[in-house]
N, C-alpha and C positions, 0 to 999 in steps of 0.2 A: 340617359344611357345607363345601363347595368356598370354597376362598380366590377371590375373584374377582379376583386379581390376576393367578392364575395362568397361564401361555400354553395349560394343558390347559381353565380357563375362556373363554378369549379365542376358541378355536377352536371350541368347544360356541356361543357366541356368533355368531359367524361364519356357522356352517353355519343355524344358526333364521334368521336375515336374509336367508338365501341361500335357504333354505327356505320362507319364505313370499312370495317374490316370484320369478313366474312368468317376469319375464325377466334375472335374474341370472345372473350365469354367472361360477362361480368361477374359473375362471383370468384369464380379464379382471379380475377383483378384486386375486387375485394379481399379476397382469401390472401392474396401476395402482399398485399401494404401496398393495391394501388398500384403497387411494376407492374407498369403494361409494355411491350414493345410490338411491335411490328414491319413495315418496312423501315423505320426510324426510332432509335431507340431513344422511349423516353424515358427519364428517372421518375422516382418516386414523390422526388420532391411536387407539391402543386402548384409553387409557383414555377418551375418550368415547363410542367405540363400546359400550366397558361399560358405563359409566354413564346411556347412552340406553336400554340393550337395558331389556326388559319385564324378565329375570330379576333384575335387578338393580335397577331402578326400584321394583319390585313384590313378585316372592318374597322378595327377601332383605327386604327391610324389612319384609314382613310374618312373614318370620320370626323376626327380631330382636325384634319386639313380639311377637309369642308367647310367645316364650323370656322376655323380661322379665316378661311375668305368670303364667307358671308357678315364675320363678325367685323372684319378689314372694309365690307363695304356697306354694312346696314350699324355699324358699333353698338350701342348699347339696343337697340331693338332686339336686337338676336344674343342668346341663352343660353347655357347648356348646360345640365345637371346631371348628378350619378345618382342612381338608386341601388339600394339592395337586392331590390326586386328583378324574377326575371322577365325582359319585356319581350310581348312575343308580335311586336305591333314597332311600326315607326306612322306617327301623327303628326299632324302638322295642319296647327290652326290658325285660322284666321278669325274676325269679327264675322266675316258674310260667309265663308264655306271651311270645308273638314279634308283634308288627304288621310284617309288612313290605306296604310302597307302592310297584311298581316302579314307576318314569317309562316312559310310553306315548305315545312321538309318534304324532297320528294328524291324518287333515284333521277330523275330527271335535271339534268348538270343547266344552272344556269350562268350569266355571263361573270356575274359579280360572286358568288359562292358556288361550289361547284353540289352542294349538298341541300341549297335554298332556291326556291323560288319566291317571288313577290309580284305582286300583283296589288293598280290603287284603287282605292273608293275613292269617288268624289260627293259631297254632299253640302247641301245649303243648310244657313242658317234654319231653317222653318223645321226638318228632320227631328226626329227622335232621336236618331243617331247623333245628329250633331251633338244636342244634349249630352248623350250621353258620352260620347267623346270627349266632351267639355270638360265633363266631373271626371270622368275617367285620370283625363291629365290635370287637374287641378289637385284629383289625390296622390299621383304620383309627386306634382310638386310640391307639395306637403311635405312629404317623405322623403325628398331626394336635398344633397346638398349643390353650391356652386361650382363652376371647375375650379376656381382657386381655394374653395377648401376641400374639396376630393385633392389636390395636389399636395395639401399640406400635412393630409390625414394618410398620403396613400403607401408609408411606410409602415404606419400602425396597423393598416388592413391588410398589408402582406404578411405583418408578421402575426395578427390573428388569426389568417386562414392557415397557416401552417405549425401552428399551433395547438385549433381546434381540431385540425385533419389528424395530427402527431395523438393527441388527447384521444379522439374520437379510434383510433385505430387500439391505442395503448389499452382502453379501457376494453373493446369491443371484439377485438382477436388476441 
C-alpha cells in the first residue's frame, strides 16, 4: 500500500480534488499555500487534506479491514506493507497465477470510488506478464516496510510531509 504520509500520496490527493471540481485551478492552489476549498472546506494543513480525502477516509480503511480478516484467517501467510511509492495497480500473487487490478481514472462513477474504475487480469505462471509481475512486486517489497513498522514510524512521516510541504512552499512562494 502507498504510505499516505508520503508527498508522492499528498500530490495523487491533490490532483483527485482538483480533479473533480470543475472550477479549480491548480496554480491558484499553489499560489495560495495549497487553500483549496470547494463544496467542503479544506485547510491548508496536508495532513487534513489527507485525512478528508475519500482515499483515505475510505480505501485505506477498507483495506486495512480486509487485510485483518484475511490476516485473522490465513495469519502469517498474508502481508501487508507501505511504500513511498505511488501504486497505480493492486496484485495479487500466487506460485501458479497473477490478479493484477490496474487503477482507471475515469468520469465513469464506479461502486467502490466514485472517480475509479478497476478491472482484473488473470494470468499463469508460464506469462511474461507473470514474470514481470513478480519483479515488479519483489521491488516494491524491497522498498516497502511492514504494518507494524509503518505504525511505528507513522508520526515521523506525518510530521515530514508537513514539514517538507511548510519548507517546499516557504522556499518556493
Amino acid at each position: 500500500m502507498t504510505n499516505p504520509w508520503s508527498f508522492a500520496h499528498y500530490k495523487v490527493i491533490l490532483k483527485e480534488l482538483i480533479d473533480t471540481d470543475p472550477n479549480a485551478n491548480f496554480y491558484e492552489i499553489v499560489a495560495s499555500g495549497f487553500k483549496y476549498s470547494s463544496e467542503k472546506i479544506l485547510e491548508s494543513d496536508p495532513l487534513k487534506i489527507i485525512e478528508s480525502s475519500y482515499g483515505y477516509s475510505n480505501s485505506l480503511n477498507n483495506s486495512l479491514k480486509g487485510y485483518k480478516n484475511l490476516k485473522n484467517k490465513y495469519g502469517d501467510l498474508i502481508q501487508i506493507r507501505f511504500t513511498k511509492e505511488t501504486l497505480n495497480s493492486t496484485v495479487l500473487l500466487t506460485n501458479q497465477e497473477a490478479f493484477y487490478e490496474p487503477y482507471i481514472c475515469s468520469p465513469i462513477p464506479s461502486d467502490t470510488n466514485p472517480a475509479m474504475n478497476k478491472f482484473e487480469v488473470r494470468v499463469d505462471q508460464s506469462s511474461y506478464f507473470f514474470r514481470y509481475l513478480r519483479s515488479y512486486v519483489q521491488t516494491l517489497w524491497q522498498n516497502s516496510e511492514p504494518i507494524d513498522e509503518f505504525k511505528e514510524k507513522e508520526l515521523f512521516y506525518k510530521e515530514n510531509l508537513s514539514n517538507n510541504i511548510k519548507s517546499y512552499l516557504d522556499n518556493d512562494f
